[in-house]
Z-matrix of the N, CA and C atoms (Angstrom, degrees):
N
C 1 1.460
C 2 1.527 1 111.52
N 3 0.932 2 100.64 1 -10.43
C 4 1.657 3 114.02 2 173.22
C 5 1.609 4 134.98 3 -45.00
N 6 1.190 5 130.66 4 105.11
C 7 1.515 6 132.02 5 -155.31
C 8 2.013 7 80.09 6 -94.81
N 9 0.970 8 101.33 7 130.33
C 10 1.824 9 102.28 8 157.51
C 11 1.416 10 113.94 9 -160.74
N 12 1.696 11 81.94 10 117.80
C 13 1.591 12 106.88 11 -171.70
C 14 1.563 13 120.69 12 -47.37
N 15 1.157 14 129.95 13 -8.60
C 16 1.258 15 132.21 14 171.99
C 17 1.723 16 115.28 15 -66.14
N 18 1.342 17 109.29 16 -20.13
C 19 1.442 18 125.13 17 -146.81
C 20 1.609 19 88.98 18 -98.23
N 21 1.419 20 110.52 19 -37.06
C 22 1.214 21 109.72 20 -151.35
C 23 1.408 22 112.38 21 -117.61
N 24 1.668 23 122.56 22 145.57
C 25 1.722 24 116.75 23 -175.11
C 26 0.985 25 84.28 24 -100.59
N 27 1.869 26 84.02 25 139.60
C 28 1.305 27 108.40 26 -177.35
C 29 1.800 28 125.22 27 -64.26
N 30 1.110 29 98.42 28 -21.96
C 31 1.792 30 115.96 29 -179.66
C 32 1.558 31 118.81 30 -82.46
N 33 1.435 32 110.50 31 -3.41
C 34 1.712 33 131.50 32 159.84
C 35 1.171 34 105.49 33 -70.33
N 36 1.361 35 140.44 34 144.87
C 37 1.537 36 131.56 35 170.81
C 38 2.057 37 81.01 36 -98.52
N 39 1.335 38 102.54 37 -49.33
C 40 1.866 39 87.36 38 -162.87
C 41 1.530 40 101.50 39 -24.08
N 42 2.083 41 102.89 40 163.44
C 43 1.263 42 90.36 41 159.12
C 44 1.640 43 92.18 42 -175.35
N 45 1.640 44 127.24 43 2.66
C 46 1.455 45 130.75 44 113.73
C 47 0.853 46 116.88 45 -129.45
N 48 1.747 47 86.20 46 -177.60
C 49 1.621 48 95.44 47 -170.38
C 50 1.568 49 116.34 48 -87.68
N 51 1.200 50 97.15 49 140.40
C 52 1.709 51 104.67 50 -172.04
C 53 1.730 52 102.59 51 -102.76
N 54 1.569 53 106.62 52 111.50
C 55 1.131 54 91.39 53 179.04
C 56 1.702 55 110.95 54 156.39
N 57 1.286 56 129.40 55 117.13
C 58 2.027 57 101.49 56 -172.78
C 59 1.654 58 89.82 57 -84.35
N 60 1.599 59 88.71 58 168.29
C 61 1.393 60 131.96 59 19.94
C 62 1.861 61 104.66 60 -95.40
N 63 1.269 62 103.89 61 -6.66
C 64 1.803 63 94.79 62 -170.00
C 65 1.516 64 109.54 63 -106.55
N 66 1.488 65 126.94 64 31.53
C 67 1.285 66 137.28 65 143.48
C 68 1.637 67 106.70 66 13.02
N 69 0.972 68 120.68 67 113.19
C 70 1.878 69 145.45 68 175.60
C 71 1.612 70 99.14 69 42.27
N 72 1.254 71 118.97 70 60.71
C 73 1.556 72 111.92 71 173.61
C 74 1.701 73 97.24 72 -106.86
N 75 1.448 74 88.88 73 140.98
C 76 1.962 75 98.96 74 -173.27
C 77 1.353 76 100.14 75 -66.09
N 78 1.681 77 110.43 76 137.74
C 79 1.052 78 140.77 77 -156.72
C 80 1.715 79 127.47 78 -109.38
N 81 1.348 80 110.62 79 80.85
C 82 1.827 81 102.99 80 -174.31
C 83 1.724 82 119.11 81 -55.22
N 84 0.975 83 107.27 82 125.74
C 85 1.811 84 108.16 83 163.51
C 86 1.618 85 115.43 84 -80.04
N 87 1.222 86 102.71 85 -0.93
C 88 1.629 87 110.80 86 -172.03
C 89 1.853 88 114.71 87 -100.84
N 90 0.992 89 110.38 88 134.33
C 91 1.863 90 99.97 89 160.63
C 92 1.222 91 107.11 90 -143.34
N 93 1.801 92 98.01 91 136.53
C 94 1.861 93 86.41 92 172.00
C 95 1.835 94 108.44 93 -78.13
N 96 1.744 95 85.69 94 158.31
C 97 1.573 96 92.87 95 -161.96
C 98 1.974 97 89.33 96 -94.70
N 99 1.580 98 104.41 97 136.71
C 100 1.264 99 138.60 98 171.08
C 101 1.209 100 111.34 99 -52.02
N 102 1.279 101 122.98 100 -74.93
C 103 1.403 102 143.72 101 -165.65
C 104 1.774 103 100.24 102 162.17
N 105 1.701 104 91.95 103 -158.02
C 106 1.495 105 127.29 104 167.81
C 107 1.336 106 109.06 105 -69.02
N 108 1.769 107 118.77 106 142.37
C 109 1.129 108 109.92 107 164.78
C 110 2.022 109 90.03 108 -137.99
N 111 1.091 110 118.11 109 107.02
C 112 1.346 111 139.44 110 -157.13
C 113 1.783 112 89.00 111 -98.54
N 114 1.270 113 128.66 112 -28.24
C 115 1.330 114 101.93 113 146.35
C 116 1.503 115 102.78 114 -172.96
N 117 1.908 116 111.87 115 175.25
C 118 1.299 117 133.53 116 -144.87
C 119 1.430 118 101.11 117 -50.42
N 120 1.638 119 127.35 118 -24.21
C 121 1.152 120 116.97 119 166.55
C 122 1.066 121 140.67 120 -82.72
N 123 1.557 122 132.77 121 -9.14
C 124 1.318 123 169.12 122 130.92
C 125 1.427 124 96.73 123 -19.27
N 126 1.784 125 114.20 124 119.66
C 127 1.463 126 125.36 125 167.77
C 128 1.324 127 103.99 126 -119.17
N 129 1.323 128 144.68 127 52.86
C 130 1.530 129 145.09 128 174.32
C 131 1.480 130 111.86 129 -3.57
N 132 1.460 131 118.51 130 -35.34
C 133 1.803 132 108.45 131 -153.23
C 134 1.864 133 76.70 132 -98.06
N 135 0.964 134 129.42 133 -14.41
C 136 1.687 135 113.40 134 163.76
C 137 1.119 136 128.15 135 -103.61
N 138 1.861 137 116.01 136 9.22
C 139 1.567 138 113.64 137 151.24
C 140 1.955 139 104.29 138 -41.49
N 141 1.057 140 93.68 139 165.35
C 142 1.712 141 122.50 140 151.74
C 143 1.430 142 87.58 141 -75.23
N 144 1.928 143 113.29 142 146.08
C 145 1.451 144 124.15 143 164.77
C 146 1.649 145 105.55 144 -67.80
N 147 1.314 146 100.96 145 -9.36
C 148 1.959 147 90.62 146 -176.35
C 149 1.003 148 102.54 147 -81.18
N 150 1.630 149 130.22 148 -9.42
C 151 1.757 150 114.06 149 -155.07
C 152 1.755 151 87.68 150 -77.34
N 153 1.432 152 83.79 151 166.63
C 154 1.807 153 107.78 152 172.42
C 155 1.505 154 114.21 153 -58.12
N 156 1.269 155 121.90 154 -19.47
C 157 1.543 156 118.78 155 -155.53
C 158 1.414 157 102.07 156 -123.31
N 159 1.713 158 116.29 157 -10.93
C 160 1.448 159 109.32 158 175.34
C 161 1.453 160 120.68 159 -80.03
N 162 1.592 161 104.51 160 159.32
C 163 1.140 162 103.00 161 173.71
C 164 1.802 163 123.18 162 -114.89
N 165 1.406 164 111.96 163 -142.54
C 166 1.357 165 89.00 164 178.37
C 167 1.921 166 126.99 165 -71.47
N 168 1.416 167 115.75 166 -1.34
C 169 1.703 168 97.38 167 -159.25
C 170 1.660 169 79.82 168 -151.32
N 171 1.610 170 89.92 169 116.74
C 172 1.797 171 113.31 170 149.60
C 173 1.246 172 119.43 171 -76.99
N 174 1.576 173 102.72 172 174.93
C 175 1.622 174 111.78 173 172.67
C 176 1.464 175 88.19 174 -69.62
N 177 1.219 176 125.76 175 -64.32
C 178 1.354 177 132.87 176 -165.18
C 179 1.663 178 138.43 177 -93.81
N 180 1.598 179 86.81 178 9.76
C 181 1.848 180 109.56 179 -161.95
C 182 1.462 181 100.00 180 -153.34
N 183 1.548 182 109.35 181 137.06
C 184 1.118 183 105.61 182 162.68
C 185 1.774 184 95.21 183 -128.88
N 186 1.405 185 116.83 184 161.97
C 187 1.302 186 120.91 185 -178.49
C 188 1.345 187 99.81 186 -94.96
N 189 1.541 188 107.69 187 136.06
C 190 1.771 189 124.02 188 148.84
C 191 1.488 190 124.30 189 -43.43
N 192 1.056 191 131.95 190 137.01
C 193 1.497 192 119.57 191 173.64
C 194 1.513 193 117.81 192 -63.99
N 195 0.914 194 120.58 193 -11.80
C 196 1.305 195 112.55 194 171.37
C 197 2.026 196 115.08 195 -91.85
N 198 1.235 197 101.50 196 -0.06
C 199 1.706 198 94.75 197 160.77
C 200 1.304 199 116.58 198 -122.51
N 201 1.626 200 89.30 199 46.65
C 202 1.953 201 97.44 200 171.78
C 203 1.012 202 98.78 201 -112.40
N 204 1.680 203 132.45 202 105.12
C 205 1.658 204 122.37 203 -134.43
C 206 1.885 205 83.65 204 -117.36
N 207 1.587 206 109.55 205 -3.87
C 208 1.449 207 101.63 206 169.33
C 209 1.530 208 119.15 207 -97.39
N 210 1.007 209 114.08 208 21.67
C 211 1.287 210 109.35 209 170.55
C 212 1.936 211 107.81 210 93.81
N 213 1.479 212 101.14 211 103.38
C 214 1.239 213 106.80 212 167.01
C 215 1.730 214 127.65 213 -20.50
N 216 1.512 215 95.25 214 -62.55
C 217 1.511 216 103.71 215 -176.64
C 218 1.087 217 111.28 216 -77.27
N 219 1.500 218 137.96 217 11.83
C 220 1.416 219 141.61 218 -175.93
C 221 1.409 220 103.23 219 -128.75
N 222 1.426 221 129.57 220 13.58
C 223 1.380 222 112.92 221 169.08
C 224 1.672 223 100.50 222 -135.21
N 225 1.048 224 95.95 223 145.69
C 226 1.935 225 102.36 224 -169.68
C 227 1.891 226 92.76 225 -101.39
N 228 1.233 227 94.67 226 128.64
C 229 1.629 228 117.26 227 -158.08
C 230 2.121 229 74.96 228 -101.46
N 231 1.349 230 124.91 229 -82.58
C 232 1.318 231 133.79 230 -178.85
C 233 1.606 232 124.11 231 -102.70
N 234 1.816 233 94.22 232 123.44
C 235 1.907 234 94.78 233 170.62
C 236 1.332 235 90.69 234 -131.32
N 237 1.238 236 82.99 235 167.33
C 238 1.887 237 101.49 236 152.97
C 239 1.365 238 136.19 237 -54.85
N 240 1.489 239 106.85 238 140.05
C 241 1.219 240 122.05 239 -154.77
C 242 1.670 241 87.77 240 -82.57
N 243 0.753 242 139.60 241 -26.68
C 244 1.783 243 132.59 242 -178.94
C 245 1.738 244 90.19 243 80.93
N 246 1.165 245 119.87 244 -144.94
C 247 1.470 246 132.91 245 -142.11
C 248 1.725 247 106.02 246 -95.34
N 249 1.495 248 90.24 247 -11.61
C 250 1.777 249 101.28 248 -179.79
C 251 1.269 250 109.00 249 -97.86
N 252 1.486 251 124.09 250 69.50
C 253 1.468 252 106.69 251 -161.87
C 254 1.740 253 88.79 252 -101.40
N 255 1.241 254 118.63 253 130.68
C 256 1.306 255 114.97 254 179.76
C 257 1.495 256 112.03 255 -109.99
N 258 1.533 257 120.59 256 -163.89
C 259 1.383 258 130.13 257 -173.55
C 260 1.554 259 99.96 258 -69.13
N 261 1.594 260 100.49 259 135.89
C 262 1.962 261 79.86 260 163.13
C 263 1.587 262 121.38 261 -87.37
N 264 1.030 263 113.66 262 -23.61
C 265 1.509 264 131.19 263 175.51
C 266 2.047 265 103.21 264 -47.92
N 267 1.277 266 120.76 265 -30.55
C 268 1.415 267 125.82 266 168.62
C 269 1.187 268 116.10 267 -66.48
N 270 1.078 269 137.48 268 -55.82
C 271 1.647 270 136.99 269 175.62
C 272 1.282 271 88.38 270 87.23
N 273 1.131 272 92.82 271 -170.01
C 274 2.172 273 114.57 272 161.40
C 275 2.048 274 71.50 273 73.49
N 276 1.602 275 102.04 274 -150.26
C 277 1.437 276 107.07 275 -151.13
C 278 1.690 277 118.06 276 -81.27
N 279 1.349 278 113.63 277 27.78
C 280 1.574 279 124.23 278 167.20
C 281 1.582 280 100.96 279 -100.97
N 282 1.125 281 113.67 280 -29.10
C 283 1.446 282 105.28 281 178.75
C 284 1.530 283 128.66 282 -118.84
N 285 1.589 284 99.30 283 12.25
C 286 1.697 285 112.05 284 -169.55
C 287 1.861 286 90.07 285 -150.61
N 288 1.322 287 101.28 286 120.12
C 289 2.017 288 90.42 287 168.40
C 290 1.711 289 84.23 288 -153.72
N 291 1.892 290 85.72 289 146.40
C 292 1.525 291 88.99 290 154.19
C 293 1.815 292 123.89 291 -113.58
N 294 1.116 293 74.08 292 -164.09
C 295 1.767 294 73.32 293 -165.13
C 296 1.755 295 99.55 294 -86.36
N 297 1.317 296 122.98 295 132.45
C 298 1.618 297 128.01 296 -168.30
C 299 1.308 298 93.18 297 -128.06
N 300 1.404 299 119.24 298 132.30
C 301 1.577 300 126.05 299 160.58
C 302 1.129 301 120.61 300 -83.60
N 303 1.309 302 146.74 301 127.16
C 304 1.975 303 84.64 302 42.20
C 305 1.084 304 116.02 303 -111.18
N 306 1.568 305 125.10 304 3.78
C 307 1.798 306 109.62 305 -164.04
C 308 2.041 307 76.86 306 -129.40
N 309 1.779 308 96.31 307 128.62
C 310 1.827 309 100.20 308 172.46
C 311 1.311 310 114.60 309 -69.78
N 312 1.559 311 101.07 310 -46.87
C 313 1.522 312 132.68 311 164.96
C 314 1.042 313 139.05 312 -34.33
N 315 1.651 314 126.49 313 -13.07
C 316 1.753 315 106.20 314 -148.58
C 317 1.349 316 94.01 315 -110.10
N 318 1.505 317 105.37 316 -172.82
C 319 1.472 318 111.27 317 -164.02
C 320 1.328 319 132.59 318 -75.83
N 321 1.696 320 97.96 319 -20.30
C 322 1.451 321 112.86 320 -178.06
C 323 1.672 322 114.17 321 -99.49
N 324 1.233 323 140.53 322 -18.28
C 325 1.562 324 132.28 323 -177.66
C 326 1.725 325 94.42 324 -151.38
N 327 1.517 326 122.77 325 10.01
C 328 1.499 327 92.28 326 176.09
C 329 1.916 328 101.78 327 -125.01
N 330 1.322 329 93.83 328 179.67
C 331 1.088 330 110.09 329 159.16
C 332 1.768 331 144.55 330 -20.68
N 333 1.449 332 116.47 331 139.73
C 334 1.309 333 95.46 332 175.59
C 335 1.841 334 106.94 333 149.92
N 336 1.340 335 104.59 334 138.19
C 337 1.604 336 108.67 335 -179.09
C 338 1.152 337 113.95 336 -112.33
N 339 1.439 338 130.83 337 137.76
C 340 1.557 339 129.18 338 -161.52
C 341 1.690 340 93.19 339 -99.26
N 342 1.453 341 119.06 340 152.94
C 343 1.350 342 124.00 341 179.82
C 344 1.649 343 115.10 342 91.46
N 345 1.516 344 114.33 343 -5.13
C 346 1.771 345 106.57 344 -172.18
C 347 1.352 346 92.50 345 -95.59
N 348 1.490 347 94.88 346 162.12
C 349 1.683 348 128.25 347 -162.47
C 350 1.973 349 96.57 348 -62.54
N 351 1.269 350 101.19 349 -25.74
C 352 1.379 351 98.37 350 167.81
C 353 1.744 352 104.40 351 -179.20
N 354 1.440 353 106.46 352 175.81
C 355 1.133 354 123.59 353 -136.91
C 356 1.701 355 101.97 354 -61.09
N 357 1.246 356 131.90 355 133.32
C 358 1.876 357 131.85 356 169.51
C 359 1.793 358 93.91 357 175.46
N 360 1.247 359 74.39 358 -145.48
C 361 1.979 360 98.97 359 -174.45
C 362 1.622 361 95.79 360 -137.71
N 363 1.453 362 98.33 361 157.79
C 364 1.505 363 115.53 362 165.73
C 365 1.701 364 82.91 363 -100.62
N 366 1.611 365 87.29 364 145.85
C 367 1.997 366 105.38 365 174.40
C 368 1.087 367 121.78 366 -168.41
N 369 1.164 368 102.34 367 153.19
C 370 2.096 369 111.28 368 -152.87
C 371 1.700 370 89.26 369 -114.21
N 372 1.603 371 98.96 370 121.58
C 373 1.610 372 95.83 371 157.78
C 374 1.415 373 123.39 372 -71.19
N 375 1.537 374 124.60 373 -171.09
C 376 1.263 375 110.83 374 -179.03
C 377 1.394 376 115.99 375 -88.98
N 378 1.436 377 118.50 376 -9.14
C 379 0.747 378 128.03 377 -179.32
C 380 2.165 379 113.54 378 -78.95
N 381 1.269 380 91.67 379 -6.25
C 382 1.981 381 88.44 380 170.65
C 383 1.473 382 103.11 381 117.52
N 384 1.822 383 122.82 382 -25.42
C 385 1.562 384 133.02 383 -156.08
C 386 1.505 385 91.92 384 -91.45
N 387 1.345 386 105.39 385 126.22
C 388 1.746 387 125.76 386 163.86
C 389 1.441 388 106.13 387 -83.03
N 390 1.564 389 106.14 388 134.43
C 391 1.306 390 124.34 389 -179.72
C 392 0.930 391 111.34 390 -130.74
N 393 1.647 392 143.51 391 -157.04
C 394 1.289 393 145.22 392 -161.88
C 395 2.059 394 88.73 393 -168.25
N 396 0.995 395 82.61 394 140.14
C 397 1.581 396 88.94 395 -173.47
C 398 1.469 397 114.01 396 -130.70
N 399 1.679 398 117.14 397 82.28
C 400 1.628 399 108.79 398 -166.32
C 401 1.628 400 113.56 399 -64.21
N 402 1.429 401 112.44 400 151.47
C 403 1.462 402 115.72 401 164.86
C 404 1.259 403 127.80 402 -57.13
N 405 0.810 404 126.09 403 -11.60
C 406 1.422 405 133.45 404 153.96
C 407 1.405 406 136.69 405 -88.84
N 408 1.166 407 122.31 406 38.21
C 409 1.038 408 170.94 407 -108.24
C 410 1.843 409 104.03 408 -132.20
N 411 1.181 410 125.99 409 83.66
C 412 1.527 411 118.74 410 -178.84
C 413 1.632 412 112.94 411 -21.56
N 414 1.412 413 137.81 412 137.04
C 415 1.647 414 107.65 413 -172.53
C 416 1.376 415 104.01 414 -87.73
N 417 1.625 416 126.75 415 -15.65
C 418 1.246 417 133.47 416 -172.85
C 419 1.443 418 107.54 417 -70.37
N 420 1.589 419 113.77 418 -36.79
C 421 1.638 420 114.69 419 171.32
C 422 1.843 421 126.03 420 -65.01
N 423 1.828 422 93.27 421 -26.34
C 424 1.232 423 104.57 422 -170.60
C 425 1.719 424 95.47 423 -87.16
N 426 0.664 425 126.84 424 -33.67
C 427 1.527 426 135.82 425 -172.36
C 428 2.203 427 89.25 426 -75.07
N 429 0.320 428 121.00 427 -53.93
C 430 1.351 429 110.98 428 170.54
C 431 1.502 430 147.77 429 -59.70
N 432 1.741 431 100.38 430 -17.15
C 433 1.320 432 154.29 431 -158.20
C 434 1.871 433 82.38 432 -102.92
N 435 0.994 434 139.74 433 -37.56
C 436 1.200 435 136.57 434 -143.97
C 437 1.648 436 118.37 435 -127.66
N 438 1.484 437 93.84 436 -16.15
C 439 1.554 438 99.87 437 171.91
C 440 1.588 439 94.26 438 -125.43
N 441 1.498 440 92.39 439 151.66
C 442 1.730 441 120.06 440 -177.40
C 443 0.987 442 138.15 441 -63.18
N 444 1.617 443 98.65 442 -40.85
C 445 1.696 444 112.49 443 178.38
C 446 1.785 445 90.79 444 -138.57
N 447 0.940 446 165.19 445 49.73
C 448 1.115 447 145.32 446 158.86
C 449 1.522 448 122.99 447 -77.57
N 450 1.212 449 126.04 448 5.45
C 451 1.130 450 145.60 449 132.19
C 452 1.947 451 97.42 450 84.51
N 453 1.216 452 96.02 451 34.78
C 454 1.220 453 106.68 452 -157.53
C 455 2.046 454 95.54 453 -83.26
N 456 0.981 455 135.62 454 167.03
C 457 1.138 456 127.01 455 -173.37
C 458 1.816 457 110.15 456 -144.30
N 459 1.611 458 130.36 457 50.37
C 460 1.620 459 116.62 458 -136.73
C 461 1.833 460 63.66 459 -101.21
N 462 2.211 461 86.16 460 173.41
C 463 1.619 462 67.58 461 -178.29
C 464 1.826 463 95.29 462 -98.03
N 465 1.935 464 91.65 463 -163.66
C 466 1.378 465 75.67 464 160.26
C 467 1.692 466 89.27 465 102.24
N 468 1.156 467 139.55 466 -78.09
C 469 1.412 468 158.00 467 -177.84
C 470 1.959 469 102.79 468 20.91
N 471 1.791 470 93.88 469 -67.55
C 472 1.018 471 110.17 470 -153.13
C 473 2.028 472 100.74 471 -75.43
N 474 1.454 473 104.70 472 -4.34
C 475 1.486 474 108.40 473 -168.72
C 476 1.512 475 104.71 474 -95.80
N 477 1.362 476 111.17 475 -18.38
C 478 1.648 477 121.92 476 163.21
C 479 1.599 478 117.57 477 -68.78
N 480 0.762 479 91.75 478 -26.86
C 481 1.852 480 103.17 479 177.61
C 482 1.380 481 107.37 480 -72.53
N 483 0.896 482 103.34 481 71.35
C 484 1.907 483 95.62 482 -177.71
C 485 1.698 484 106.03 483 -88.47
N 486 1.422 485 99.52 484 170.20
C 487 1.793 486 113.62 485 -175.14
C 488 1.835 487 78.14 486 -63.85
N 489 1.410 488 83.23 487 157.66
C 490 1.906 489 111.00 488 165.63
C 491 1.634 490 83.91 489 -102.08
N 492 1.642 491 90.42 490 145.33
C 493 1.139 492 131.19 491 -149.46
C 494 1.735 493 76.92 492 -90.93
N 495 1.404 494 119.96 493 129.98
C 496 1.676 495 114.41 494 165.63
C 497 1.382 496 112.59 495 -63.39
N 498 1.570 497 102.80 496 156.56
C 499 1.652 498 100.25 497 -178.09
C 500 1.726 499 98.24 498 -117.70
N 501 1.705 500 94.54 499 137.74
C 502 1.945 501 93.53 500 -160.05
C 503 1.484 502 99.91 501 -60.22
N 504 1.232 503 103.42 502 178.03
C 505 2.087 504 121.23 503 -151.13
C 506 1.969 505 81.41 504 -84.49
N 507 0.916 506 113.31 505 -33.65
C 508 1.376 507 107.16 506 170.79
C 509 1.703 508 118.51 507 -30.38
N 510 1.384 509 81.62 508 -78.52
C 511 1.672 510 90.31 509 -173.08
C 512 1.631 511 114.88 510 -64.43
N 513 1.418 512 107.38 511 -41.01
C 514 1.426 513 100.80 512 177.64
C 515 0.947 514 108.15 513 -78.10
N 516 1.567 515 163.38 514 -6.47
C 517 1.237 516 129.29 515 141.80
C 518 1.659 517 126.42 516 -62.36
N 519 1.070 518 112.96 517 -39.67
C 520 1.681 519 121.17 518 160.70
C 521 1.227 520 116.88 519 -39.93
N 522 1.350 521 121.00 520 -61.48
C 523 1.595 522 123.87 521 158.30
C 524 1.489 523 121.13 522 -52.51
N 525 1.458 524 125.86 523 -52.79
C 526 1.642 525 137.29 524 163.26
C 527 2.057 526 101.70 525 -19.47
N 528 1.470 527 77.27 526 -73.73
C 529 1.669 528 83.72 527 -165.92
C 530 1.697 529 115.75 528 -76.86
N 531 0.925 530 101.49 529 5.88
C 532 1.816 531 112.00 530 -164.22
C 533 2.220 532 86.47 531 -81.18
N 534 1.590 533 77.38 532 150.34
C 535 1.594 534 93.78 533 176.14
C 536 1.108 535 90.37 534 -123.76
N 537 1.704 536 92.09 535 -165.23
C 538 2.006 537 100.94 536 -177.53
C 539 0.838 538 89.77 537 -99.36
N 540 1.504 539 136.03 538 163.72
C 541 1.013 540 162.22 539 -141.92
C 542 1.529 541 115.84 540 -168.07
N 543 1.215 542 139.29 541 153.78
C 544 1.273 543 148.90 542 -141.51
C 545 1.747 544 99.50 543 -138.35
């Protein structure tokens, strides 16, 4: 039942889930990203971390930074959950998704942060650096953005990485001082 502000952007008002069977359970806006899922049968968070298309976080594996053979600051470890923000206490695909084509973006299985100046995700490379990731977004760059080693080379990479958008002193102090809560 646990709300913890780490989980959650501050510029989301959600903050449980409304809804049974898991009625007011604290709610992440975040998932680590899997990999590629190149199609409807494709489950990324149950690749092996060696496959070509995974990214940093399995159901059952997460990768070391040192076998992120594409470059820490070039692979997004955490984004936004977009409009599906589920319980974090569930695991499995509220707290682990990969990226599925064709749209990263849309409202029902992709990506996305509520409150930005316009449409993307807030996202953490693996390396620790917050970025902002617009929806419009080349998908060949974003698809590269998302797996570890795929050794993929599109250009452009580093021009998708945009600054994260600051969040006003409002919210981050509200969040700053915020505990968990019940």
């Amino acid at each position: 039942m646990q709300i913890i502000p780490a989980f959650q952007n501050p510029l989301d008002d959600r903050r449980r889930w409304d809804g049974s069977p898991y009625q007011s359970l604290g709610l992440t806006h975040f998932v680590g990203v899997s990999g590629v899922e190149r199609s409807r049968l494709d489950v990324a968070a149950n690749f092996p971390r060696s496959h070509q298309d995974a990214g940093v976080f399995g159901y059952d594996d997460i990768m070391r930074p040192d076998q992120i053979t594409d470059g820490q600051s070039q692979t997004i470890a955490i984004i936004g959950s977009g409009e599906l923000a589920g319980p974090w206490i569930l695991a499995g695909g509220a707290t682990v998704r990969g990226a599925r084509r064709p749209n990263y973006f849309d409202d029902v299985t992709g990506f996305g942060s509520r409150g930005m100046k316009s449409e993307g995700a807030a996202a953490m490379t693996a390396d620790g650096a917050a970025h902002f990731i617009s929806a419009d977004v080349d998908p060949q760059v974003f698809e590269a953005l998302c797996t570890a080693h795929g050794a993929e080379s599109p250009p452009n990479v580093e021009s998708a990485l945009q600054a994260a958008q600051p969040i006003p002193v409002d919210k981050r102090l509200r969040f700053r001082d915020a505990e968990m809560s019940d």
